[in-house]
C-alpha positions as CSV (number, residue, x, y, z in Angstrom):
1,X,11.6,-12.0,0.1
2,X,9.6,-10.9,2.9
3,X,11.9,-9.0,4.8
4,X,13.9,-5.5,3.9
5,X,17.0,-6.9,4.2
6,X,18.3,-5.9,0.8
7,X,16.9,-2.2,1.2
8,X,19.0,-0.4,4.1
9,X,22.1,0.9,1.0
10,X,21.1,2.5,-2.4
11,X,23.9,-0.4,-3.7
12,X,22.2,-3.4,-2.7
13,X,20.9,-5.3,-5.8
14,X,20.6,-8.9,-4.4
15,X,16.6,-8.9,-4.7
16,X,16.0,-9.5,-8.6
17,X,18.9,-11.9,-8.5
18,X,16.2,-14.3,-7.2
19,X,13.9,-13.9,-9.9
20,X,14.1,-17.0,-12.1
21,X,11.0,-16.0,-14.2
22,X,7.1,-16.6,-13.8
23,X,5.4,-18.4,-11.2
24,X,4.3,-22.0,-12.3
25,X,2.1,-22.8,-9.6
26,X,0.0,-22.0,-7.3
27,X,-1.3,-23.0,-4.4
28,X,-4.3,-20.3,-3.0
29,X,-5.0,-22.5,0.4
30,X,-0.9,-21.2,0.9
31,X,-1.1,-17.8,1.9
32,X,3.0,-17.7,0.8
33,X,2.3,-19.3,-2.6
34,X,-0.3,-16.6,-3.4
35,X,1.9,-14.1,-2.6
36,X,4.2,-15.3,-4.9
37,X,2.1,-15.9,-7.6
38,X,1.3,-12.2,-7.5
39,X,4.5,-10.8,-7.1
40,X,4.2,-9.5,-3.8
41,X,6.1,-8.2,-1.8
42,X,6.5,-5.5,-4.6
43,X,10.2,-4.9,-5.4
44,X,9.8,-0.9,-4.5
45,X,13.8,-1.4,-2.9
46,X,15.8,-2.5,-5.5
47,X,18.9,-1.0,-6.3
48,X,18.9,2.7,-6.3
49,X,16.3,2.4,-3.2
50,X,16.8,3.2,0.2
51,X,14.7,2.5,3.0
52,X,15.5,3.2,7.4
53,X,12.8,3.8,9.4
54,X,15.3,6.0,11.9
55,X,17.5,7.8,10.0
56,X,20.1,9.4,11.8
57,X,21.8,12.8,10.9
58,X,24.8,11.2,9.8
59,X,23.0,9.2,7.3
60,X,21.5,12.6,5.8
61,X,24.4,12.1,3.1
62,X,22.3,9.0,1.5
63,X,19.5,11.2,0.3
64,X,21.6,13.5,-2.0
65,X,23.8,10.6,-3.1
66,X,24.0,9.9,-6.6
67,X,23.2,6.5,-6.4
68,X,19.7,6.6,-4.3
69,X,16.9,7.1,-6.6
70,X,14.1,6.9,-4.0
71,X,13.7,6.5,-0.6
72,X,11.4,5.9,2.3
73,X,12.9,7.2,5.9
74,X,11.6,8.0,9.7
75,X,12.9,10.3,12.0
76,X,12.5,11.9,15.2
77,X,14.9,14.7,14.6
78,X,13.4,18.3,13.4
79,X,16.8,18.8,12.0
80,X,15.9,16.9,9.5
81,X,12.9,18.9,8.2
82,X,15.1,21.4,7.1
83,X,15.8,19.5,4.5
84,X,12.7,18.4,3.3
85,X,11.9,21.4,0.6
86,X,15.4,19.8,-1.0
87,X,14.9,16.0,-0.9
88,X,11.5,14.8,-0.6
89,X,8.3,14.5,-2.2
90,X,6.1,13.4,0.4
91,X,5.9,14.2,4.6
92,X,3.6,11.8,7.2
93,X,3.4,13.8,10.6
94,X,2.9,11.6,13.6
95,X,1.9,13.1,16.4
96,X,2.7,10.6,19.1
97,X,0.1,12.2,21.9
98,X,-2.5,11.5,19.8
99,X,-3.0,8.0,18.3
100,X,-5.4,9.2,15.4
101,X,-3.6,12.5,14.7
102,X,-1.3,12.8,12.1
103,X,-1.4,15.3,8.8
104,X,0.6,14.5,5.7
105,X,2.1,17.4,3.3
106,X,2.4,17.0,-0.3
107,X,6.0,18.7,-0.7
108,X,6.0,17.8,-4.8
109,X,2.9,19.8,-5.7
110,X,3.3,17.9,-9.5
111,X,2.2,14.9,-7.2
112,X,-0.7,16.1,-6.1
113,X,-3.4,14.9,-8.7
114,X,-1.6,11.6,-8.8
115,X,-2.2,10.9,-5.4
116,X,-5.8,11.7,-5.2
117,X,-7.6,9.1,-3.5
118,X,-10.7,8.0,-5.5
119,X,-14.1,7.4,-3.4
120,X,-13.6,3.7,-3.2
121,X,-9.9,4.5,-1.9
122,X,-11.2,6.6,0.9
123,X,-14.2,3.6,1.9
124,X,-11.6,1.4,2.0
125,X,-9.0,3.3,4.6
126,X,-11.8,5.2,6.5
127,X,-12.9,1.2,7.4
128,X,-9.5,0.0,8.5
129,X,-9.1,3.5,10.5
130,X,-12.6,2.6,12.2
131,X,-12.1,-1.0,12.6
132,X,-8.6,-0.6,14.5
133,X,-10.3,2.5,16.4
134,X,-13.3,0.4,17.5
135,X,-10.7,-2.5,18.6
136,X,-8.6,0.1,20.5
137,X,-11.9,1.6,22.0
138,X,-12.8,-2.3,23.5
139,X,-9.7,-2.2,24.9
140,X,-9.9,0.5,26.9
141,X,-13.4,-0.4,27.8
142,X,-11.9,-3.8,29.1
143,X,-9.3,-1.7,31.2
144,X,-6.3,-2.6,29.0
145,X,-5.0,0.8,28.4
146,X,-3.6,0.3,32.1
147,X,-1.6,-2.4,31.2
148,X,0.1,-1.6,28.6
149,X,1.6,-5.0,27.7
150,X,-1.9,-6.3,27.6
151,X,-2.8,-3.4,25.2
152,X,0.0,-4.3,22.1
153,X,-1.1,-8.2,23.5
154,X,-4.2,-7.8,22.1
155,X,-3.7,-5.9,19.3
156,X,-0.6,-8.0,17.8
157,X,-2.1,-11.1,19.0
158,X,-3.5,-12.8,15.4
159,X,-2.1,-16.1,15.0
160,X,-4.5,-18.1,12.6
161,X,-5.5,-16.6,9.0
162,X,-9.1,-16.7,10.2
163,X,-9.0,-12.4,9.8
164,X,-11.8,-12.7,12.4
165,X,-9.7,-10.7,14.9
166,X,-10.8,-7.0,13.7
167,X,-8.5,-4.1,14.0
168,X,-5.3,-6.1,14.9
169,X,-1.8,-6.0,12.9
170,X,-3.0,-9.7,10.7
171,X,-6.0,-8.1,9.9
172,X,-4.1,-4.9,8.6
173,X,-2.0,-7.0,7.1
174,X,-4.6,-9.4,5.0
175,X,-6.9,-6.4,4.3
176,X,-3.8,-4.0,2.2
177,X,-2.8,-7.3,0.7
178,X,-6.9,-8.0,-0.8
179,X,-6.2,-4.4,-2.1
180,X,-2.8,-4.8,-3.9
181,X,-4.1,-8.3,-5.2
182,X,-7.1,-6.2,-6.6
183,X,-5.1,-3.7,-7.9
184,X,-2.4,-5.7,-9.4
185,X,-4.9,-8.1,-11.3
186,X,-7.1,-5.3,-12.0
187,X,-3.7,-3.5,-14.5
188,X,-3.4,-6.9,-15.6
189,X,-6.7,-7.3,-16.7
190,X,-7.1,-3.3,-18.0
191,X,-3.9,-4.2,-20.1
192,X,-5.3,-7.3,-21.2
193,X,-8.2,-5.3,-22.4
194,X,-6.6,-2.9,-24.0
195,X,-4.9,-4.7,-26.4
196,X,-8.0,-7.8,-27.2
197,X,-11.2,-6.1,-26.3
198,X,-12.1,-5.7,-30.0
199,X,-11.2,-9.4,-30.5
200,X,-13.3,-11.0,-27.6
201,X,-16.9,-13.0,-29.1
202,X,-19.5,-10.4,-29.1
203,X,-21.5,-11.2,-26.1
204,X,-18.1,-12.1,-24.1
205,X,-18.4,-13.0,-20.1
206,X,-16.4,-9.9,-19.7
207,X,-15.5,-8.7,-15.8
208,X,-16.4,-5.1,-14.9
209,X,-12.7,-3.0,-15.4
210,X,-12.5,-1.5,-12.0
211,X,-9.0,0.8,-13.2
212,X,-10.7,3.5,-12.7
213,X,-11.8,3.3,-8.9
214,X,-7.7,3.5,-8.5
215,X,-6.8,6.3,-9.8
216,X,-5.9,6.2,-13.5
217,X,-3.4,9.1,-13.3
218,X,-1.8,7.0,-10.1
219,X,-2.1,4.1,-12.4
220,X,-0.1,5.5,-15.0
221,X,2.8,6.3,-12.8
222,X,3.2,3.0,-11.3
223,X,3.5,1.4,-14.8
224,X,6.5,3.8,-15.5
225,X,8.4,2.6,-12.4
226,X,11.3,-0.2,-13.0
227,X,8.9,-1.5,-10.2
228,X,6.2,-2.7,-12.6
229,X,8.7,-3.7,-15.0
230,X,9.2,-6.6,-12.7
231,X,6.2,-7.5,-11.9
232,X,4.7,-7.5,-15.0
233,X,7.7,-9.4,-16.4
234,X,7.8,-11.8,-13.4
235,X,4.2,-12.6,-12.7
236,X,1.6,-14.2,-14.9
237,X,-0.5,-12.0,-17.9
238,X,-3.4,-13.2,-17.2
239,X,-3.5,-13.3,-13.0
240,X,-7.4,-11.8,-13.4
241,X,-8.2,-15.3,-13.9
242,X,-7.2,-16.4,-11.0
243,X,-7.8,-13.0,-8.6
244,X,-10.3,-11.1,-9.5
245,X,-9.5,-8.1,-10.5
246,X,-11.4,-5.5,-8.4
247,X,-11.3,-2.5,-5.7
248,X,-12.1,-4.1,-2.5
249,X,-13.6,-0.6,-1.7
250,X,-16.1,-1.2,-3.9
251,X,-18.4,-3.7,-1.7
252,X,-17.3,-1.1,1.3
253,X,-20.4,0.5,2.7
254,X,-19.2,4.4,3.7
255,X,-18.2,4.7,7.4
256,X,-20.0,7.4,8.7
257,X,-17.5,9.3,10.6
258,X,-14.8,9.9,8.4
259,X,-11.5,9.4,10.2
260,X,-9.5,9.4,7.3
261,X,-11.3,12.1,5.4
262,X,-9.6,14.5,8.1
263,X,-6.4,13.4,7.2
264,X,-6.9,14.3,4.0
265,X,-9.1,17.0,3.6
266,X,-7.3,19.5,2.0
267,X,-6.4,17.3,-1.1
268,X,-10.0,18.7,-2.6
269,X,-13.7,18.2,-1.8
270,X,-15.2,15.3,-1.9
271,X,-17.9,14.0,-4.0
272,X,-21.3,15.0,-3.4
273,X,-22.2,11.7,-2.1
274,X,-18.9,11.6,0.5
């Protein structure tokens, strides 16, 4: 389950063959048995999904086929742009000569509002973006950047789960995966909410709903998606008991240069506070 072997052909539907209904244990010193219990990796590749992080020009076909829903693809080749106004939603430019450079283009304007990021999205990127830019930064003040081996050494180099090791690949990793656990148990808990608020005790040790700090209108996409169909079937109702259900952006104190804010400036100004 955590590889994409099942997502390279719109066709492949081997992934929720596997499902054999909810979780019914859990071990949280198991970093595996947490994932699990949480659903994660997310499904997003099931069938009708397509995923190649170099797509060639004679796989151009699988984008207009009628049996790829969605799809997620890299490439190199301009040639491929052309397309873009026809087939996709969403385009990341990388600009390889500069590590912190890259602009992304909203091609599906009706996306726009959905993607928004909230304040505590924007803490929470801006402090991986600085964190992995302060890492890279100690490097080159070590003299790494002239070896390059040494460079992707020290950056890939996190073996234990201690996420002590700032700005490398685990830490990345562990810090998107505190996120989606916050998110996911935070729709579990909103939808929870929604339908027993008015029967809790009066008084009730209720948790604060974060929903909000992610984006309702985001929110409300996601639980259209066959995607959250299978997780909500396939993982416990009432995971908020277990993870708590919060935006890890929310203990985030702002980074004061704003790395990420660049990125995305022109979705709309800021708050006041930003």
């Amino acid at each position: 389950m955590l590889k994409l072997a099942d997502s390279g052909y719109p066709l492949a539907h081997n992934i929720t063959k596997h499902f054999h209904g909810k979780p019914t244990s859990l071990k949280s010193s198991d970093r595996g048995s947490v994932l699990n219990f949480m659903g994660l990796p997310l499904n997003i590749f099931d069938k009708g999904g397509f995923f190649q992080p170099y797509l060639t020009l004679q796989q151009l076909d699988y984008l207009s086929n009628k049996n790829t829903g969605w799809f997620l693809v890299g490439c190199s080749n301009d040639i491929i742009l052309q397309y873009k106004q026809q087939y996709t939603d969403l385009v990341l430019y990388l600009d390889t000569d500069e590590y912190y450079d890259a602009k992304l283009e909203i091609v599906n304007k009706d996306l726009k509002d959905k993607l928004s990021l909230t304040y505590q999205d924007k803490k929470f990127i801006d402090f991986i973006v600085d964190q992995v830019k302060q890492n890279d930064e100690l490097a080159k003040a070590r003299g790494d950047e002239d070896d390059s081996d040494t460079v992707y050494k020290t950056i890939n180099s996190n073996s234990s789960d201690s996420k002590t090791f700032k700005g490398g690949d685990d830490f990345i990793r562990y810090n998107f995966e505190d996120y989606l656990i916050g998110f996911l148990s935070s729709v579990k808990y909103d939808k929870f909410m929604s339908r027993f608020h008015d029967k809790l005790p009066m008084g009730g040790m209720e948790m604060e709903n974060h929903i909000d700090m992610f984006n309702v209108k985001y929110v409300e996409c996601f639980k259209a998606t066959h995607n959250y169909k299978l997780f909500n079937d396939h993982t416990e109702d009432e995971m908020f008991n277990f993870f708590e259900p919060k935006h890890v952006g929310d203990a985030i104190a702002p980074v004061s240069n704003n790395l990420f804010k660049n990125i995305f400036g022109k979705w709309g100004a800021a708050p006041a506070w930003w």
